[in-house]
One Martini backbone bead per residue (centre of mass of N, CA, C, O) as a GRO file, in nm:
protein
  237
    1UNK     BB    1  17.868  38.190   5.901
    2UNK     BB    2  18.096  38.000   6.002
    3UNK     BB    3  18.329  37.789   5.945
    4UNK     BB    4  18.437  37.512   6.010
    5UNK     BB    5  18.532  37.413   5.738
    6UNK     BB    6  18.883  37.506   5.599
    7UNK     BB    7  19.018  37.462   5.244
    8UNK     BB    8  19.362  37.551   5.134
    9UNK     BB    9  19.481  37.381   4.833
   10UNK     BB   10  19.439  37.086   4.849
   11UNK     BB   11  19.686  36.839   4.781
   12UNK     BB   12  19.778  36.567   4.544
   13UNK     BB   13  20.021  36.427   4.405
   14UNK     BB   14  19.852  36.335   4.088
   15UNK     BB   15  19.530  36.314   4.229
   16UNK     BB   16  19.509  36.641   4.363
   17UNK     BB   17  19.378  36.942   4.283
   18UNK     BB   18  19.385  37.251   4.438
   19UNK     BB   19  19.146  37.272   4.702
   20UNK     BB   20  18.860  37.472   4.781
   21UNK     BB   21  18.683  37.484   5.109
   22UNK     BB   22  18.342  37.515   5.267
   23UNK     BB   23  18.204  37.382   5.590
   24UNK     BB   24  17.919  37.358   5.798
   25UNK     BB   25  17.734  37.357   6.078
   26UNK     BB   26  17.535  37.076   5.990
   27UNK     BB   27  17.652  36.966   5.764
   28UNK     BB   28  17.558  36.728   5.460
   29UNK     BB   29  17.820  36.614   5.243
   30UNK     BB   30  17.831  36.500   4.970
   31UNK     BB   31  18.049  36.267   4.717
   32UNK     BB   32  18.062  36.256   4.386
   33UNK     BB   33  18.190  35.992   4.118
   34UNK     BB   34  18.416  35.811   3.988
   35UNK     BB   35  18.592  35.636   3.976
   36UNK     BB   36  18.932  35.784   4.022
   37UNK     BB   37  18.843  36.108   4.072
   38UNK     BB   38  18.927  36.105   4.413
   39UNK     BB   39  18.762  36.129   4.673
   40UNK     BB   40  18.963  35.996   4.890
   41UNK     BB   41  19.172  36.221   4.834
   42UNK     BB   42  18.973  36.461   4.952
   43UNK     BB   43  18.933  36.320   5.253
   44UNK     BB   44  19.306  36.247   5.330
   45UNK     BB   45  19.326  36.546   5.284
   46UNK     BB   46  19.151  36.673   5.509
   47UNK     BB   47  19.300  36.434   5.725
   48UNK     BB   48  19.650  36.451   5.700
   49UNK     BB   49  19.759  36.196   5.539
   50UNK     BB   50  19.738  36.338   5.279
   51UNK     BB   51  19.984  36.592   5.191
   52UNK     BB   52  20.127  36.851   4.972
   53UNK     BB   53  19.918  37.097   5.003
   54UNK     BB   54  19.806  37.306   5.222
   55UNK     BB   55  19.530  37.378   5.421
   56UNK     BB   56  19.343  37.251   5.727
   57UNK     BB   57  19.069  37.409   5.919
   58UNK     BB   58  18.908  37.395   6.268
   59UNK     BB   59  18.771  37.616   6.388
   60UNK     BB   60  19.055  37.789   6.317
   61UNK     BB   61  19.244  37.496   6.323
   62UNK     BB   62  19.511  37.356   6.292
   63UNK     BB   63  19.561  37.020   6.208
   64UNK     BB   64  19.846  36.991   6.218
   65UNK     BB   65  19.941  37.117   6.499
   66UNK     BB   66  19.783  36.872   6.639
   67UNK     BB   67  19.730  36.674   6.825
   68UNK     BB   68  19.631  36.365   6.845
   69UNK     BB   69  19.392  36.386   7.096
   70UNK     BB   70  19.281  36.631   6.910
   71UNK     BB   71  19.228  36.569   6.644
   72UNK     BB   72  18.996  36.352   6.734
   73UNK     BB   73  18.816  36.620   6.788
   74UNK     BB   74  18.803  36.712   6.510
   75UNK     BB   75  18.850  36.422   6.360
   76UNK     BB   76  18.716  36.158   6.141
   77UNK     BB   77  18.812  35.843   5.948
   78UNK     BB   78  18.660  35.655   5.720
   79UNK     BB   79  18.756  35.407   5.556
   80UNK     BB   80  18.673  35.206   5.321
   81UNK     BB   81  18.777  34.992   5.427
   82UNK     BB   82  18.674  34.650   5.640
   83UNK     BB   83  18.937  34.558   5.720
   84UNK     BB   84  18.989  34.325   6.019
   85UNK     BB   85  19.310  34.188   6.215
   86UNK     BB   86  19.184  34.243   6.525
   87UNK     BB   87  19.175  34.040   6.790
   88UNK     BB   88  18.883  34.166   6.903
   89UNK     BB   89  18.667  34.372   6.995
   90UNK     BB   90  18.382  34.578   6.936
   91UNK     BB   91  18.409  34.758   7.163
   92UNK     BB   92  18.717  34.826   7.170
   93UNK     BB   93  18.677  34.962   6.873
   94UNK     BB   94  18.524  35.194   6.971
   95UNK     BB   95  18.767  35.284   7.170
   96UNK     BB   96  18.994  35.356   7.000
   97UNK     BB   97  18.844  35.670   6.924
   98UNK     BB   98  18.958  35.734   7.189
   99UNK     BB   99  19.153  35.929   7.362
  100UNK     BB  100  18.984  35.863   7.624
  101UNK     BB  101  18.830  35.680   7.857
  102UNK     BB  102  18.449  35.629   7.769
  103UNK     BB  103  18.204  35.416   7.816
  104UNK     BB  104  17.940  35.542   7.792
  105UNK     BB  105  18.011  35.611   7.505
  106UNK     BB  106  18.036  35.304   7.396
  107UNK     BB  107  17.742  35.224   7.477
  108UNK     BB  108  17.586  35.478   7.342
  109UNK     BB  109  17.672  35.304   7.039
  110UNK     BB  110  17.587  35.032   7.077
  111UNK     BB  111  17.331  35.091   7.071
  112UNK     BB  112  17.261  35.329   6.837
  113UNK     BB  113  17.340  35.027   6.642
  114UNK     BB  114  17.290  34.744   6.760
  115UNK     BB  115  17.581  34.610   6.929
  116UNK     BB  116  17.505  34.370   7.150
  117UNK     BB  117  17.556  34.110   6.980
  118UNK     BB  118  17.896  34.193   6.920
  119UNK     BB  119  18.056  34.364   7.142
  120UNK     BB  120  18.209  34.031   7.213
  121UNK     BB  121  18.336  34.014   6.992
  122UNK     BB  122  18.540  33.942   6.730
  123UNK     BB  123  18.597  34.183   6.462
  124UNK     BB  124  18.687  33.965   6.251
  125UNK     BB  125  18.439  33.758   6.254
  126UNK     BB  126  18.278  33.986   6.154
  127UNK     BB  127  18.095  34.087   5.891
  128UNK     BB  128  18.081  34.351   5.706
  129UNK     BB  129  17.890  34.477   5.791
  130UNK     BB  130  17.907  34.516   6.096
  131UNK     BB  131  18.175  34.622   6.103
  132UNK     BB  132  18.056  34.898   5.995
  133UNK     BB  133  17.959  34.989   6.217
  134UNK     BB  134  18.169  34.981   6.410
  135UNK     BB  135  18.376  35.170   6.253
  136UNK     BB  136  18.146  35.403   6.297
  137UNK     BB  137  18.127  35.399   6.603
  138UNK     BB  138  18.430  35.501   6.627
  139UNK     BB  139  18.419  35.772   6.432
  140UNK     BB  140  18.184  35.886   6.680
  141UNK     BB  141  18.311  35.887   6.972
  142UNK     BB  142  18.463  36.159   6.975
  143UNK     BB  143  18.275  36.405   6.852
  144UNK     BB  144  18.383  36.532   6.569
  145UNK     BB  145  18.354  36.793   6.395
  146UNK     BB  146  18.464  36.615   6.140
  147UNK     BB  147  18.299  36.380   5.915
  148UNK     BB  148  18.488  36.149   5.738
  149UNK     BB  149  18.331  35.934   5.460
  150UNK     BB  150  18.406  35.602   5.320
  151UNK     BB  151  18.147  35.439   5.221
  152UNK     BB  152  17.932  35.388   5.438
  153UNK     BB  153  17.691  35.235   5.269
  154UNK     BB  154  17.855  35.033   5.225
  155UNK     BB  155  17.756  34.687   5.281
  156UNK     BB  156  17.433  34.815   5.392
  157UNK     BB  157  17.106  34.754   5.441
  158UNK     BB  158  16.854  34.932   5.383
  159UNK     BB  159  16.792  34.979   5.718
  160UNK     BB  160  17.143  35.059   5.738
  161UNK     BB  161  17.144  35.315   5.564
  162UNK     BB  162  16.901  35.500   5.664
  163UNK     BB  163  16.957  35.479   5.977
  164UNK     BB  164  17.256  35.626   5.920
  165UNK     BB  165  17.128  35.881   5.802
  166UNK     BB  166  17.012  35.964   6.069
  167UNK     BB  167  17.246  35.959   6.257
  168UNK     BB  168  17.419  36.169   6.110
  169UNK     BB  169  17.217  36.402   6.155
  170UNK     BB  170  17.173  36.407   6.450
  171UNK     BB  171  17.466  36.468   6.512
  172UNK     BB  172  17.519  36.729   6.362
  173UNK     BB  173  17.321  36.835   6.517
  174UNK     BB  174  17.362  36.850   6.796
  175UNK     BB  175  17.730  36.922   6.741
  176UNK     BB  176  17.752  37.109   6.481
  177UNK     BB  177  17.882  36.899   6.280
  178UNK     BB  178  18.030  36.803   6.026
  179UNK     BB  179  17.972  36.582   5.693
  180UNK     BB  180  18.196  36.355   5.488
  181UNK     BB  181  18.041  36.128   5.205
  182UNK     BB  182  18.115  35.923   5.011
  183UNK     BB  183  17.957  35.814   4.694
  184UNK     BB  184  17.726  35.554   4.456
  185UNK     BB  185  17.441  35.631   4.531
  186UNK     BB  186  17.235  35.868   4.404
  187UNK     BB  187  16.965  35.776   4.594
  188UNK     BB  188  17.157  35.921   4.878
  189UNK     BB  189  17.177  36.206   4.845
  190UNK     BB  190  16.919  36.407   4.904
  191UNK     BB  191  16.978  36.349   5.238
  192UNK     BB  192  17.192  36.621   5.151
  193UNK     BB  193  17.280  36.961   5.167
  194UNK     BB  194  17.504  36.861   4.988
  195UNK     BB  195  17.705  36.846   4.639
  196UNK     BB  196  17.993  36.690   4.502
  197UNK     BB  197  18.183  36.690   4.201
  198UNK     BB  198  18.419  36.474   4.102
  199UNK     BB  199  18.689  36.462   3.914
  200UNK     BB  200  19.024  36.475   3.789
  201UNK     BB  201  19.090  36.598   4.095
  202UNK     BB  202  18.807  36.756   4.093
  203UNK     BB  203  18.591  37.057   4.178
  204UNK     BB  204  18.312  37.001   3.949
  205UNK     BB  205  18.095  37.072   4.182
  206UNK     BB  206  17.874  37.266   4.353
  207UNK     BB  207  17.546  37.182   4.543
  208UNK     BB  208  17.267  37.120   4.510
  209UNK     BB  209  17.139  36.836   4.439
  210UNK     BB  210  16.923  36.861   4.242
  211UNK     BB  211  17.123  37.021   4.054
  212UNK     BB  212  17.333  36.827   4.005
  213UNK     BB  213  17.178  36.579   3.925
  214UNK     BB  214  17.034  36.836   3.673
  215UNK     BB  215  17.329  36.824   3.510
  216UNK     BB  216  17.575  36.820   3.288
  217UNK     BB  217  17.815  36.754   3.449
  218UNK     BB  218  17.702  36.451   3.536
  219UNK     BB  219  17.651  36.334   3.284
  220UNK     BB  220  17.925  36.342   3.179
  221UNK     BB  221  18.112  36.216   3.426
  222UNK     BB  222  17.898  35.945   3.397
  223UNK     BB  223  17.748  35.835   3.151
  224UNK     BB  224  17.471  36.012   3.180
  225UNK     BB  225  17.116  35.998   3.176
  226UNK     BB  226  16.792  36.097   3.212
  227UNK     BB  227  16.516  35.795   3.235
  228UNK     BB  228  16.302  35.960   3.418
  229UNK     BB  229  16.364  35.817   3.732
  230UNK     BB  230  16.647  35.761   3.608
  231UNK     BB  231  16.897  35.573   3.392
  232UNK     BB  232  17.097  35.649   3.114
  233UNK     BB  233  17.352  35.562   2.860
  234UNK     BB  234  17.523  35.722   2.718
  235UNK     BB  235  17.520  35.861   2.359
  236UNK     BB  236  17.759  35.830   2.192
  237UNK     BB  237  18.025  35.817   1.883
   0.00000   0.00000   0.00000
């Protein structure tokens, strides 16, 4: 299968050292790591927002290359900030991810959010959560072949984080687009075909969810062991 997503080299100055990916249509690959590991950096580095060096192409099409209408096709980058400072309503930010006015795709997000009591609200007005579904539904707006997506699970209540993670399976298999989604919990890791394991910069492993979950290298990186069902506090000395 030829990849959706290959990127070659992609680095950002002192923040994250030259990495190379490829990632399949339909494929839901999970990034995780501690603090200040990379993970934004490897995402914003994949989105062309910083990139100091390599290439990322979809679908065979650099993304440098593209214009901003065709970008929209191509990728779609929810930031992990949920700050809206744009007195709008939360329709028209979903309508934002729009190339073009395409209203029946924006009630069919509104709908599949659940975003009806909120769609003509403004969007500064609305908590923390309702926020991440408007902005989550602006980032599918587009059906864009790759969804980078930062911290899509914070701060939204345990039915809208299952629900969400059953959208964005959905939505890969529809349109064989590709999703990558930096993650902090553990626990919600094996719903993905595949897990990132970033440190210091770096993509210090790459396999199956629970081959990385019982790694040597996720111990050490997370300074955690396992004990029994969960985790514990690695004991150094």
């Amino acid at each position: 299968m030829t990849p959706l997503l290959e990127a070659h080299g992609v680095a950002i100055n002192g923040r994250l050292s030259p990495a190379n990916l490829n990632c399949e249509p339909g494929e839901l690959v999970a990034v995780i790591g501690p603090n200040g590991a990379g993970k934004t950096s490897l995402l914003r580095a994949l989105a062309g927002i910083e990139l100091d060096g390599g290439d990322v192409l979809i679908d065979g099409e650099t993304v440098a290359h593209a214009p901003p209408p065709r970008r929209m096709k191509l990728l779609s980058l929810l930031p992990a900030t949920r700050s809206v400072i744009w007195p709008i309503t939360a329709r028209d930010v979903i309508g934002l991810g729009l190339p073009s006015p395409d209203l029946p795709r924006v009630e069919e997000l509104i709908e599949m959010l659940e975003l009806q009591p909120l769609a003509d609200r403004r969007v500064n007005h609305l908590s923390t959560g309702e926020r991440s579904r408007v902005l989550l539904a602006r980032a599918l707006a587009a059906k864009p072949r790759l969804l980078l997506l930062d911290e899509p699970l914070s701060n939204m209540d345990p039915h809208w984080v299952l629900r969400t993670l059953q959208i964005l399976r959905a939505e890969a298999q529809a349109s064989q687009s590709t999703v990558l989604a930096s993650l902090h919990d553990l626990g919600q890791v094996e719903a993905f075909d595949r897990l990132l394991l970033v440190a210091g910069g770096r993509i210090v492993a790459d396999g199956a969810p629970r081959t990385i979950l019982d790694s040597p290298e996720l111990a050490h990186v997370f300074r955690i062991q396992k004990a029994g069902s969960g985790w514990k506090i690695e004991a150094r000395n």
